[in-house]
C-alpha positions, 0 to 999 in steps of 0.5 A: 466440290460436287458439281463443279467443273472440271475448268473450275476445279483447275482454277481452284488448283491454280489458287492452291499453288500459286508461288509454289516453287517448282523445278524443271528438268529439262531445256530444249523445245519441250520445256519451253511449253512446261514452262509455260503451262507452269507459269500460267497456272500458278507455279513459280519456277526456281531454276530450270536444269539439264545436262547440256552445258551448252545450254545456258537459258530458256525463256529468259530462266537461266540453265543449270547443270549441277544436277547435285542441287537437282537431287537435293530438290523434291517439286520437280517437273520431267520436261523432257521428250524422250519417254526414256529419258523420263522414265530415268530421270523418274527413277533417279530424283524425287519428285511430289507427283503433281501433273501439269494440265493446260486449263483450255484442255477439256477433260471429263471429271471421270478419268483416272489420271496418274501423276507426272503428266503433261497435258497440253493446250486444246487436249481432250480427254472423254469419260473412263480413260485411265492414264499413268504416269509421266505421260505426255497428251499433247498439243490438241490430241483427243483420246476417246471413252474407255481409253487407257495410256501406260506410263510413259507414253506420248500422244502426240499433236493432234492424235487421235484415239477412239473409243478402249485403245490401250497404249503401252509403257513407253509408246509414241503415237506419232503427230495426227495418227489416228487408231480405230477403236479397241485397238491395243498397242503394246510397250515402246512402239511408234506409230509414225505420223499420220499413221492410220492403226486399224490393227493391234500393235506388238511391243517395240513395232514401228508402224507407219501408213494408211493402213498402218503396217509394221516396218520394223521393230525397235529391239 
């Protein structure tokens, strides 16, 4: 496939699993995106799954809670928003470790992308960003060359990374926070929206403002 791009290797992909069957972990707003993106590259969803049993469908897919079907399943997706709630249901059921990527995202062909990840509509990601597994980039965020997100972690709309920041194991980088570039955020921290990081990050800080400051810590 040398030579294609990377909107062409999508679309190859969108062939390849066309009718795939698939499974959703997860009910709420999040998911209502997954299901989306699934649907618009290919995937066939077969039943959506969460715990609350109050919840009795999404985007007219009927909810089940018989998480004993669910572990009996291998092509499931973690459409769930909290990084701790995914990184659980990542240890306790199977799954083939696909990603699930919007296709008007804009992704450079050298990247190292893990699996488990959503990528959302309007993402760009530059050359030589390495990303883990069961991440989420979502909705029009940008992280720059050199980048590199740990497993877990969420950028959130319209986040900004420049150029070698590293993001932690479990971290949140709120909604239109920015990060200047080698900036070095450590495991289960936030940084809160519109927040502006100009300094490094501990593990489990909560930063907020412009300039970012450390409020609190999380444990």
């Amino acid at each position: 496939m040398k030579g294609l791009t990377v909107q062409d290797k999508q679309q190859l992909k969108v062939l390849r699993v066309m009718n795939e069957e698939l499974y959703i972990l997860g009910a709420g707003g999040h998911a209502k995106v997954i299901i989306e993106i699934a649907e618009l590259v290919g995937y066939k969803i077969v039943d959506v799954f969460d715990q609350n049993e109050e919840v009795k469908n999404i985007l007219n897919y009927p909810v089940s809670h018989d998480f004993e079907v669910l572990s009996k399943q291998e092509n499931i997706f973690f459409a769930l928003g909290n990084n701790q709630n995914r990184k659980k249901s990542s240890e306790k059921f199977k799954s083939n470790y696909f990603n699930l990527v919007h296709p008007s995202s804009i992704i450079t062909k050298n990247i190292n992308l893990g699996h488990g990840n959503a990528i959302m509509a309007g993402v760009v990601i530059n050359s030589s960003v390495k990303i883990g597994n069961f991440c989420i980039i979502n909705t029009s965020a940008s992280i720059d060359h050199d980048c590199k997100i740990d497993n877990y972690a969420h950028i959130s709309p319209k986040a900004a990374l420049a150029g070698n920041v590293t993001v932690g194991e479990g971290t949140q980088v709120g909604i239109g926070a920015c990060v200047k570039q080698n900036v070095n955020i450590g495991k289960w921290a936030i940084v809160g929206a519109g927040a502006v990081v100009i300094n490094d990050v501990p593990d489990y800080a909560v930063v907020v403002g412009n300039p970012g400051r450390i409020i609190k810590y999380i444990y």
